[in-house]
KOLGU-417895 format. One record per residue (C-alpha): residue in one letter; x, y, z. Coordinates in steps of 0.02 Angstrom, whole numbers, plus 50000, padded with zeros to 5 digits. Layout:
AXYZ/...
% end
This chain:
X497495121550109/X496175124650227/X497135125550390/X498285139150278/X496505149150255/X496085146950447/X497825153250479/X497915167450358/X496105173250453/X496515170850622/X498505177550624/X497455195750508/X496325196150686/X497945191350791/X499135207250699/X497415217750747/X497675214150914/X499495212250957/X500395222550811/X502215219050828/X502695218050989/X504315225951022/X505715213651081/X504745197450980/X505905190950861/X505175196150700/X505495186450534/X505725201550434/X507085208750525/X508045193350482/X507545193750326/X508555211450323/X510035206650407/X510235191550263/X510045204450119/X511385218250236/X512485201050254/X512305195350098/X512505212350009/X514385214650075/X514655196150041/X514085199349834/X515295215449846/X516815205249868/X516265190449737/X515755202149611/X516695216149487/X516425233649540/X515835238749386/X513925243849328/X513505224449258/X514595217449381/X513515224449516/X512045221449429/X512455202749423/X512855203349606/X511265210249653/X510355196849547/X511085184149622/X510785191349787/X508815193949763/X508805174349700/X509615169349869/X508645179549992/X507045176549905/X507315159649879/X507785157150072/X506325165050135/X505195153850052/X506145139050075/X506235142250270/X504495143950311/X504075130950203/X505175116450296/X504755123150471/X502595123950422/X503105106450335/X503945098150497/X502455106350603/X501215099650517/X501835080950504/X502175083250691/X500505087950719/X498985099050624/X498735109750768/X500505112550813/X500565118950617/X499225128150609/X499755138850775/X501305141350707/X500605147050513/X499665157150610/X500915167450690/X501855170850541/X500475175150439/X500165186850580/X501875193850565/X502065196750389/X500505207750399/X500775226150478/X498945233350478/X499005237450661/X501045242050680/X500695256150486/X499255262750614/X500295265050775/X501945272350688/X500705284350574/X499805287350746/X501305293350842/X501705306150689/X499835312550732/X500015312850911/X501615323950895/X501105336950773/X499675336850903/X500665344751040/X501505358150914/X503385347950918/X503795349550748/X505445341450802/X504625325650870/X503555325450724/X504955325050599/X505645311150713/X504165299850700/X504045300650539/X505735294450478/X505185280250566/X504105276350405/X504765286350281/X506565285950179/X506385306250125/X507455319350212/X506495322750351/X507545339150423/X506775350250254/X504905345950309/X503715357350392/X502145352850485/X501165352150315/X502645341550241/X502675329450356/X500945325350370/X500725323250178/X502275309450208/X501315302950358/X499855300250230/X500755295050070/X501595282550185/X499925275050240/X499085277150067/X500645267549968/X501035254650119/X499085248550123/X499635240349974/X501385231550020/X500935229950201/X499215224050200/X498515218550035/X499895212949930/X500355202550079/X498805196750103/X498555190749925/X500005179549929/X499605172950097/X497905167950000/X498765158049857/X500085149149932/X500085152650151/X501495159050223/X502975152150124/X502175162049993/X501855176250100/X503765176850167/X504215176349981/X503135191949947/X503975200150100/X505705197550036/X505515203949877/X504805220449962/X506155222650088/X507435218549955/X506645235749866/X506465244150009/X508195241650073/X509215241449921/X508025247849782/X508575267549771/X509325278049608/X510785284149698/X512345274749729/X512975264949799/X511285254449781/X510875261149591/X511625246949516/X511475232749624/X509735235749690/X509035237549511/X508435218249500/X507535220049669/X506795236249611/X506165227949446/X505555212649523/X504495221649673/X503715229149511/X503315214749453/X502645205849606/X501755223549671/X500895226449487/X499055216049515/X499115218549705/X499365236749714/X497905238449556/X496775226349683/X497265238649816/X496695253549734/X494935245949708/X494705239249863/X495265256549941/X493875263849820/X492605253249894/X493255257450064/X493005276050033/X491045272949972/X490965262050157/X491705278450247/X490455291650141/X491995300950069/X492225306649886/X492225287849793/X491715300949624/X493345313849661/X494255296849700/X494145287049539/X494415301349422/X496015305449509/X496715287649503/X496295287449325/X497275301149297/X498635301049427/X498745281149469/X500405283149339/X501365299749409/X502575290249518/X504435282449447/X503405266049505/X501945258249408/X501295254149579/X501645266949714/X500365277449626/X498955266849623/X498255269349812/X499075286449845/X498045293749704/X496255284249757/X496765293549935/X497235309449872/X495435308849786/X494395301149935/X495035314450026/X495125329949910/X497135331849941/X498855335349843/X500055323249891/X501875319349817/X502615333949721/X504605335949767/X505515326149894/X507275325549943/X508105308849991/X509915305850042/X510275325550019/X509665324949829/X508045331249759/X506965320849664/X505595329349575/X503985323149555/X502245324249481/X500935328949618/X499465318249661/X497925323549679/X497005342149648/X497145349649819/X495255354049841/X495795359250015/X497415361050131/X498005344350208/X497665344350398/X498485333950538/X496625325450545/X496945317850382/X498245304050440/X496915295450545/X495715298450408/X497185289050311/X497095275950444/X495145274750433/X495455269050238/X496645257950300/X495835246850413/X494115248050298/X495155240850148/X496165228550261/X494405219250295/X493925220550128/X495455213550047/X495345199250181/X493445197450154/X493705196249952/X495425184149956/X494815172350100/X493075170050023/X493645167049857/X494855155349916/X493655147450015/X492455145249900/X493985135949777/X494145124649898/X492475119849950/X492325117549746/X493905107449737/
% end
């Protein structure tokens, strides 16, 4: 357990520094081509009707999730009773790679960079690199509130939810967490054809996300007192907003930034040609500016080291009790 608390601090500094580099083989990615594989694989077993589908994607979210743990598990398991270093190098890269504090950053960063120059086009292009909303409707304003929601909502699955289960149980329990976010994230929509047999991997990332994203929220409170923004403005509107989102979760971080920061955020989105309407976030005590997605980023890293500060030296001090 302590080489798994060594690893889950040294692979947070190692995603600092190297991000994901592009052309590494990346655990996550395979982790989406089992669920795309698997997916057409439940089609065929499974009745095309709403519980048939259902079923299918049930049994689907037990498989993938199950195999992601399972995975990690025997490889850190045959590393380690080769050889504690030889484990610990290799916990330590995927701990690394199931965080994504410095890769949220850079993608957020390039939408910044290009509503910089005035290409709205280019803008709109970076960010459907981290966003699943229509990106053709937005203008400048409208993409850099997605740009910021983005940030504000993936602090929590990318960073600190993450980070928590690396904390309990090292990276098998960290590749678990992982799956059960892609799983929503790939499959988890209200449309068809996904309505039906994402809805178990939609429930269950509620589940899993409901104490991280709440620890999120706090810790990003915290963050804004660190940074001198508006920690009063901040908790009042996540007691108020934290619950105007479809999600119990998604809420919970966008509305402590929409506070910190004195912005509106969500309100009406379209995805796949449909528009979903939603509560806004937030007051609006001022117009959102292309400076506020690396102010977004600023909260980000700020509640990264908190949230690693807080899990690591509680676990720590379990295990120096046990």
């Amino acid at each position: 357990m302590m080489w798994s608390l060594f690893a889950l601090i040294l692979g947070f500094f190692l995603d600092l520094l190297v991000g994901d580099p592009h052309g590494f083989p990346h655990p996550v990615v395979l982790i989406g081509k089992m669920i795309s594989g698997g997916e057409k694989l439940v089609r065929k077993i499974f009745p095309k009707t709403v519980l048939g589908e259902q079923i299918a994607g049930g049994v689907l979210w037990v498989l993938v999730v199950g195999l992601s743990f399972a995975i990690p598990a025997l490889l850190l398991s045959l590393a380690y009773g080769v050889n504690q270093w030889l484990g610990f190098a290799l916990e330590t890269l995927l701990c690394a790679q199931i965080l994504a504090t410095k890769s949220l950053k850079e993608e957020s960063m390039k939408v910044y960079a290009a509503l910089k120059t005035g290409d709205l086009a280019a803008s709109r292009y970076a960010v459907s690199m981290i966003v699943g909303r229509d990106v053709p409707r937005l203008d400048e304003a409208g993409v850099t509130r997605a740009a910021v929601e983005t940030v504000a909502e993936n602090t929590s699955d990318g960073i600190v939810a993450p980070m928590l289960f690396l904390a309990i149980g090292g990276a098998p329990l960290g590749f678990f967490y992982k799956a059960v976010n892609t799983m929503d994230s790939m499959l988890g929509y209200v449309e068809p054809p996904y309505k039906n047999i994402g809805l178990v991997g939609a429930k269950m990332d509620d589940v899993f996300n409901f104490i991280p994203a709440r620890l999120s929220a706090l810790l990003m409170l915290a963050a804004g007192g660190i940074l001198g923004l508006d920690v009063k403005n901040g908790w009042k509107i996540f007691k108020r907003d934290r619950f105007c989102h479809a999600s119990p979760n998604s809420a919970q971080t966008e509305s402590v930034c929409a506070g910190l920061l004195g912005l509106r955020l969500a309100g009406d989105a379209w995805y796949h040609g449909v528009l979903h309407k939603k509560p806004y976030i937030g007051d609006g005590l001022r117009e959102i500016e292309t400076q506020d997605i690396p102010r977004a980023c600023n909260l980000l890293y700020v509640t990264a080291f908190l949230a690693l500060l807080v899990f690591a030296g509680v676990k720590g001090l379990i295990l120096i009790g046990g």
